[in-house]
TORMI-682092 format. One record per residue (C-alpha): residue number from 1; residue in one letter; x, y, z. Coordinates in steps of 0.1 Angstrom, whole numbers, plus 5000, padded with zeros to 4 digits. Layout:
REM TORMI-682092
[node NUM, "A", [X, Y, Z]],
...
REM end
This chain:
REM TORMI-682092
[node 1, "X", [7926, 0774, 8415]],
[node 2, "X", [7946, 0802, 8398]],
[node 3, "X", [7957, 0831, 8424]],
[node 4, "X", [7952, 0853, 8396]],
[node 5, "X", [7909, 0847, 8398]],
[node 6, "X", [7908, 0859, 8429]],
[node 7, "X", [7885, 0837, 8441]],
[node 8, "X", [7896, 0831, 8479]],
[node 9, "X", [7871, 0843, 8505]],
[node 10, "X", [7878, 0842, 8541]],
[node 11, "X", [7858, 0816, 8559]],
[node 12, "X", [7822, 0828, 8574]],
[node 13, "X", [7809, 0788, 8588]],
[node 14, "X", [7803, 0780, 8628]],
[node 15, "X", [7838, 0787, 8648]],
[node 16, "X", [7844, 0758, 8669]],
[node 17, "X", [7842, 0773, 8708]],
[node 18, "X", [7880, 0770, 8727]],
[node 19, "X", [7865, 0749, 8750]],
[node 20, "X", [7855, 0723, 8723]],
[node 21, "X", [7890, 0722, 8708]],
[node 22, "X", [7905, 0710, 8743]],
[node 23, "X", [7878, 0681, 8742]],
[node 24, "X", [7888, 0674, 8706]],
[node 25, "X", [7924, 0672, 8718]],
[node 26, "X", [7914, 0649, 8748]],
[node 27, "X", [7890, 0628, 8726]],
[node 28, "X", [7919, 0618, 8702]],
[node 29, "X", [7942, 0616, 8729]],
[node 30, "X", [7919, 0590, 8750]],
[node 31, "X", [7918, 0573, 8714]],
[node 32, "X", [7951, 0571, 8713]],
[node 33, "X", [7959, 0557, 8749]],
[node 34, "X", [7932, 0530, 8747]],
[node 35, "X", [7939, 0513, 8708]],
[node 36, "X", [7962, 0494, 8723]],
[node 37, "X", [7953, 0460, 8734]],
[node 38, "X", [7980, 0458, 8763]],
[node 39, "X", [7964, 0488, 8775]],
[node 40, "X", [7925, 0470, 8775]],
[node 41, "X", [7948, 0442, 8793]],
[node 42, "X", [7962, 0465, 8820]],
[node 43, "X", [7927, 0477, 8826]],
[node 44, "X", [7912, 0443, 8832]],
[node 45, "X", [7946, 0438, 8852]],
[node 46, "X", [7942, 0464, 8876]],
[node 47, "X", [7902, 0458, 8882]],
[node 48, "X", [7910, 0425, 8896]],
[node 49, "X", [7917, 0435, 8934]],
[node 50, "X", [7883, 0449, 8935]],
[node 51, "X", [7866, 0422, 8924]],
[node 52, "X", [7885, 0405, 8953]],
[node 53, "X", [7873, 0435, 8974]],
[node 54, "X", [7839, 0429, 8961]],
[node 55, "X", [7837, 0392, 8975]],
[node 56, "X", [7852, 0404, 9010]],
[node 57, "X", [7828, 0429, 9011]],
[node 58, "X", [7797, 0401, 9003]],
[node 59, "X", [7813, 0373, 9026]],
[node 60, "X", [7816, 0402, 9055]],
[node 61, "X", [7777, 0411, 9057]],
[node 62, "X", [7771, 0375, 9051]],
[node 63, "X", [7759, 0357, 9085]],
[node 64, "X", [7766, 0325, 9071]],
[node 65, "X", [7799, 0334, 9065]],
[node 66, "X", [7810, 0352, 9096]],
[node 67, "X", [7794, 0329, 9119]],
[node 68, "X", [7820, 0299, 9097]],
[node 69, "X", [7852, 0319, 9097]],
[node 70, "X", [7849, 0327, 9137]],
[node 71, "X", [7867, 0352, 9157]],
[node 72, "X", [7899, 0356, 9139]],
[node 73, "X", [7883, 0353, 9106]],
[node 74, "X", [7858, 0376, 9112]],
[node 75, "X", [7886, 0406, 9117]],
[node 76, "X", [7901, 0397, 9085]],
[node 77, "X", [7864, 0399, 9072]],
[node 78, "X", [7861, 0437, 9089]],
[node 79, "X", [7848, 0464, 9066]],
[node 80, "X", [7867, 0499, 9078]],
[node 81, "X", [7893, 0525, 9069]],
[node 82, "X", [7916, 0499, 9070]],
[node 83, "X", [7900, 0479, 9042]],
[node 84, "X", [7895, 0508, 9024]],
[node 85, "X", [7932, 0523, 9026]],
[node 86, "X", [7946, 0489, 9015]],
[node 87, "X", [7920, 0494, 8984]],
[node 88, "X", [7933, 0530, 8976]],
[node 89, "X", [7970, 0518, 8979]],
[node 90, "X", [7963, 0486, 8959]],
[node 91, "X", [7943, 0510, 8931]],
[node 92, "X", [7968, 0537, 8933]],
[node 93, "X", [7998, 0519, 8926]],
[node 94, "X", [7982, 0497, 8897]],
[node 95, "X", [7969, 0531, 8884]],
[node 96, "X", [8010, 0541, 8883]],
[node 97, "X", [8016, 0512, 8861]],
[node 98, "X", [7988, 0516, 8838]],
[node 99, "X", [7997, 0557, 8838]],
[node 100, "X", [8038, 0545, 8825]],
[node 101, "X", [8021, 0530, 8798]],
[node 102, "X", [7994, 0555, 8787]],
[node 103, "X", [8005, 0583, 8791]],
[node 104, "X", [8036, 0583, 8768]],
[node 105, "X", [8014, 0577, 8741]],
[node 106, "X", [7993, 0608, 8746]],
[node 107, "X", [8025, 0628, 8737]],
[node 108, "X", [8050, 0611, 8723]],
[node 109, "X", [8041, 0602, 8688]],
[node 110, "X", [8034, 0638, 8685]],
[node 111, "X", [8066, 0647, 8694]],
[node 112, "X", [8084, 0619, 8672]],
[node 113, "X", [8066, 0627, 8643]],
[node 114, "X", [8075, 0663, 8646]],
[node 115, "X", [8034, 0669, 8645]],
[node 116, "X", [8034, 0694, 8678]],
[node 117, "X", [8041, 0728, 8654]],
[node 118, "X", [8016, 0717, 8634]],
[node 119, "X", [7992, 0717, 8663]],
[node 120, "X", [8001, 0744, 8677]],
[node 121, "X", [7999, 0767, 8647]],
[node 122, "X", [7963, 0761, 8650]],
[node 123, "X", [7940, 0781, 8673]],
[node 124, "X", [7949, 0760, 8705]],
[node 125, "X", [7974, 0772, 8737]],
[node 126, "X", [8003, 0756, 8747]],
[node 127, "X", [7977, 0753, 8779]],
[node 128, "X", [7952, 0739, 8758]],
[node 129, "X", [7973, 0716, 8745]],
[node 130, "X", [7982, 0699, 8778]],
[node 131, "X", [7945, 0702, 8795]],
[node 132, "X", [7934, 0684, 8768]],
[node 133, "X", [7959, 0658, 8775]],
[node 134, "X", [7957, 0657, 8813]],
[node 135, "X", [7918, 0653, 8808]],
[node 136, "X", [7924, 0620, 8787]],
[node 137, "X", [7949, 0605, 8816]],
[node 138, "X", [7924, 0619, 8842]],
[node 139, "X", [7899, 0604, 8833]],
[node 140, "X", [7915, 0571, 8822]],
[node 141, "X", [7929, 0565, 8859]],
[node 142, "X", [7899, 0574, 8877]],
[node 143, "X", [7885, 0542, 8865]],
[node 144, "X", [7907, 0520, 8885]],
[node 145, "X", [7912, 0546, 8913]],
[node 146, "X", [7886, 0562, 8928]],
[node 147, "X", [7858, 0551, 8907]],
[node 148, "X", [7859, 0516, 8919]],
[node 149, "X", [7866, 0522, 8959]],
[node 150, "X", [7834, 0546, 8960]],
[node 151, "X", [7812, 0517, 8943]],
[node 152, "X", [7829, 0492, 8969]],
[node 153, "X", [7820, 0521, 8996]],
[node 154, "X", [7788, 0522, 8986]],
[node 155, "X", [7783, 0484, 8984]],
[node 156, "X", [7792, 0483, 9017]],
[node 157, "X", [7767, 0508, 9028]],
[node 158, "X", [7739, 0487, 9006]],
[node 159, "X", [7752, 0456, 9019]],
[node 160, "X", [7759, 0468, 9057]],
[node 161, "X", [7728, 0457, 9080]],
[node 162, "X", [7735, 0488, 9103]],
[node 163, "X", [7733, 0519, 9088]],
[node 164, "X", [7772, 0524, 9080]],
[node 165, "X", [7775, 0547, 9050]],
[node 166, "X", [7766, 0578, 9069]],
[node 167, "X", [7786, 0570, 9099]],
[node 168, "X", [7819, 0563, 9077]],
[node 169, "X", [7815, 0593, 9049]],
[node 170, "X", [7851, 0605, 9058]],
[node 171, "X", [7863, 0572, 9041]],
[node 172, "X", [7844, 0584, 9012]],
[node 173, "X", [7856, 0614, 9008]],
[node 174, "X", [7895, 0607, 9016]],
[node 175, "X", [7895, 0580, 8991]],
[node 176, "X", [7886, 0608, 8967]],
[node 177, "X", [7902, 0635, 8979]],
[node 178, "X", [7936, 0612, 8979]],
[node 179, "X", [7929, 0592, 8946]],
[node 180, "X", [7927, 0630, 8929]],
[node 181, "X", [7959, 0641, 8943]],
[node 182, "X", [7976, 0611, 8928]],
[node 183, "X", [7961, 0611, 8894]],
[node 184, "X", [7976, 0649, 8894]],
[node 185, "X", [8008, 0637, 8901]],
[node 186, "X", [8009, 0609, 8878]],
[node 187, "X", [7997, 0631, 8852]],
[node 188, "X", [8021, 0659, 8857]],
[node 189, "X", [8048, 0635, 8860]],
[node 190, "X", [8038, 0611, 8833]],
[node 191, "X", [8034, 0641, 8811]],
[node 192, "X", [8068, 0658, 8818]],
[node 193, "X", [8089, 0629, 8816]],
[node 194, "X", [8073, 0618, 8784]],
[node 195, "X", [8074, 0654, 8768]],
[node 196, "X", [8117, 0651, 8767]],
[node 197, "X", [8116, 0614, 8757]],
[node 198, "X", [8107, 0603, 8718]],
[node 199, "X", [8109, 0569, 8723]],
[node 200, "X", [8076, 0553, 8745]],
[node 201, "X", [8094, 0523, 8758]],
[node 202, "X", [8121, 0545, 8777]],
[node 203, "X", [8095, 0572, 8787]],
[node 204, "X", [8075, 0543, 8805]],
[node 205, "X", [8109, 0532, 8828]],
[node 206, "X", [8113, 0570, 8832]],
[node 207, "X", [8086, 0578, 8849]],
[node 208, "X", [8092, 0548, 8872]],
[node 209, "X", [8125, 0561, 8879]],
[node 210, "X", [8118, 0598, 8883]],
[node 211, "X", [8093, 0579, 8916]],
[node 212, "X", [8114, 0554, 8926]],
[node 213, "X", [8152, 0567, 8923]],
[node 214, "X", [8144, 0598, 8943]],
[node 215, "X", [8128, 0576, 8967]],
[node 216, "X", [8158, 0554, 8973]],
[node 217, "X", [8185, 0584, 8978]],
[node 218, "X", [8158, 0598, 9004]],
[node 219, "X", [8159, 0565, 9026]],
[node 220, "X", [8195, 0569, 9021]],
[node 221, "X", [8198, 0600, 9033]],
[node 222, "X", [8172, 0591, 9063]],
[node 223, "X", [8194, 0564, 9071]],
[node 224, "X", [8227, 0584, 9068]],
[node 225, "X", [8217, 0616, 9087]],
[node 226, "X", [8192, 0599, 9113]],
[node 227, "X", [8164, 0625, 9101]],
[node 228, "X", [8125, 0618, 9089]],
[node 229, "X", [8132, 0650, 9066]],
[node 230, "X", [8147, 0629, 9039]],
[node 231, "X", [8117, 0616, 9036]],
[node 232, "X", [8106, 0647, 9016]],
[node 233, "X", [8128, 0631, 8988]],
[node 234, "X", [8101, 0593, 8986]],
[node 235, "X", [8069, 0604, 8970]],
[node 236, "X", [8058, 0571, 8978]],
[node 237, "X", [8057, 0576, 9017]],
[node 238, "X", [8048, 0613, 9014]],
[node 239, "X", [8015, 0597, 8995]],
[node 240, "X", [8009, 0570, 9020]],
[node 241, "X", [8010, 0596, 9047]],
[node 242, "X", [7987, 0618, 9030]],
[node 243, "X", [7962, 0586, 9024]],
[node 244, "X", [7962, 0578, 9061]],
[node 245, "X", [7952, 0611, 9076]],
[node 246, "X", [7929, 0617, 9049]],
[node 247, "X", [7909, 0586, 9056]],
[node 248, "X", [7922, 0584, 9095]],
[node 249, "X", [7929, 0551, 9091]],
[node 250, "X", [7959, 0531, 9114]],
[node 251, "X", [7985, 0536, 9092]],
[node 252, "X", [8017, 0513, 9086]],
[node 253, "X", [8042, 0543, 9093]],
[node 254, "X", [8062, 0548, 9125]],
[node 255, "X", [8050, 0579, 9145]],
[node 256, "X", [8087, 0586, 9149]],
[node 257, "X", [8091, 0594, 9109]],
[node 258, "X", [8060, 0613, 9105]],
[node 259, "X", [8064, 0642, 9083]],
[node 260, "X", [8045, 0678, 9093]],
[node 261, "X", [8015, 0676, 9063]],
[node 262, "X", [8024, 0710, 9056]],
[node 263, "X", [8057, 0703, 9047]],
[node 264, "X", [8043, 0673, 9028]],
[node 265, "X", [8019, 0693, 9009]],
[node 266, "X", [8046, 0717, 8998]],
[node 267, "X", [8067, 0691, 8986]],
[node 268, "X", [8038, 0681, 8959]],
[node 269, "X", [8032, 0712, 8949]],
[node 270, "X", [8071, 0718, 8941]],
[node 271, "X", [8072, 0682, 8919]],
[node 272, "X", [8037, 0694, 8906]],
[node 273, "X", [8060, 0733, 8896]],
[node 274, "X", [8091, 0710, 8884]],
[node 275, "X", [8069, 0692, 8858]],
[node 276, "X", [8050, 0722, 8845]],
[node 277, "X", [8087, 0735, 8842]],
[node 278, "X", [8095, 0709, 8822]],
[node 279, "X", [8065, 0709, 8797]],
[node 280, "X", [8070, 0747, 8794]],
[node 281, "X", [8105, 0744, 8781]],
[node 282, "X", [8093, 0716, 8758]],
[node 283, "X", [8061, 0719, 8745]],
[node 284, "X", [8069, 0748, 8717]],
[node 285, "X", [8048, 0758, 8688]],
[node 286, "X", [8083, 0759, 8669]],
[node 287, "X", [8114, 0734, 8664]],
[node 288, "X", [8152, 0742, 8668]],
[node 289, "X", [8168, 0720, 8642]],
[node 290, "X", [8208, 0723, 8643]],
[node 291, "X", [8230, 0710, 8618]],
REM end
């Protein structure tokens, strides 16, 4: 069209709402993390304890069953907070391996193919942006965190010839409660590590590292100094800690390392301010190119 007709006209149709941008963001973004086949593979993969969990559960209410396996068999086959915390841990940690693989591809291919200006110039946030992202890896780990353990919870309570669901709802709830506070973590972490990386391959051992190194020079620093505050530095023992007393479960710490949960809490929240940190300096609507 010639400029000179002067036939433009500024557009009068339905506005999309800003709340239905963010869940075209996350749509694409779940698209994204799930068209790759390893990633239908890590799904099936980390679903397979609680099919295990499943049977235990069955062969536990089962007379039959308990009255073959005996007395020592029959603790093996108890359904409690125990069970359950092994079931969080199991779900949690499988949920970290499928979140090094999702989540860079949620952000990274927007960031190598130099797309995130374009984005940006359009009516979404910076915050936008990233909600729309965390919802997609939300919502992807919750189905092999705590989606799972509360149908095993409430197949127990089914399944349970004593009425057991009512009497054990604080299982329920810290399964929850501590399955959310790790899928936050993941996301912010998988997120900020991925947002400074182009390449997905080296994001995914990044985020293991930016777990497991800190961990490491905090048991060193345990070890050297004789102190359970180095402990601040392992977010894998600040986690387990927070899983125990959530679902008051015996828990396979010492007493003498325990860490205040205050000062446990605190120490999320700081990794949680790191990685928002991180994102802030990197997710920009505009790109520096030197040369």
């Amino acid at each position: 069209m010639a400029v000179y007709k002067h036939r433009y006209s500024a557009y009068t149709g339905k506005i999309t709402p800003a709340w239905m941008r963010i869940v075209v963001l996350s749509r694409y973004a779940f698209d994204e993390a799930w068209s790759s086949k390893i990633s239908i593979g890590l799904l099936v993969f980390c679903l397979l304890p609680c099919l295990t969990s499943l049977v235990v559960i069955y062969l536990a209410n089962n007379p039959l069953a308990r009255a073959l396996v005996g007395g020592k068999g029959a603790e093996m086959l108890a359904i409690d907070a125990g069970f359950f915390l092994k079931l969080l841990q199991g779900q949690c940690w499988l949920a970290l391996v499928l979140a090094s693989w999702i989540a860079p591809r949620v952000i990274t291919f927007d960031l190598a193919d130099s797309a995130l200006p374009i984005l940006l110039s359009h009516p979404i946030s910076r915050f936008g942006y990233l909600f729309g992202k965390f919802i997609a890896l939300f919502v992807s780990l919750s189905a092999v965190t705590w989606v799972p353990c509360l149908l095993l919870f409430a197949y127990e309570g089914y399944s349970s010839p004593i009425p057991w669901a009512g009497a054990n709802l604080r299982i329920a709830t810290g399964m929850f409660a501590g399955s959310i506070i790790w899928i936050t973590l993941l996301a912010f972490i998988g997120l900020a590590m991925s947002s400074w990386v182009k390449w997905r391959v080296v994001a995914t051992g990044i985020i293991f590292a930016a777990i497991f190194i800190p961990a490491g020079v905090g048991g060193i620093v345990t070890a050297v100094l004789r102190t359970q505050w180095g402990f601040l530095l392992n977010l894998p023992f600040m986690i387990t800690a927070v899983w125990v007393r959530l679902l008051g479960a015996p828990g396979p710490i010492n007493p003498r390392w325990s860490l205040p949960t205050g000062a446990i809490a605190a120490m999320l929240i700081l990794v949680c301010f790191i990685c928002v940190g991180m994102l802030n300096k990197r997710i920009r609507a505009r790109e520096v190119v030197r040369g």
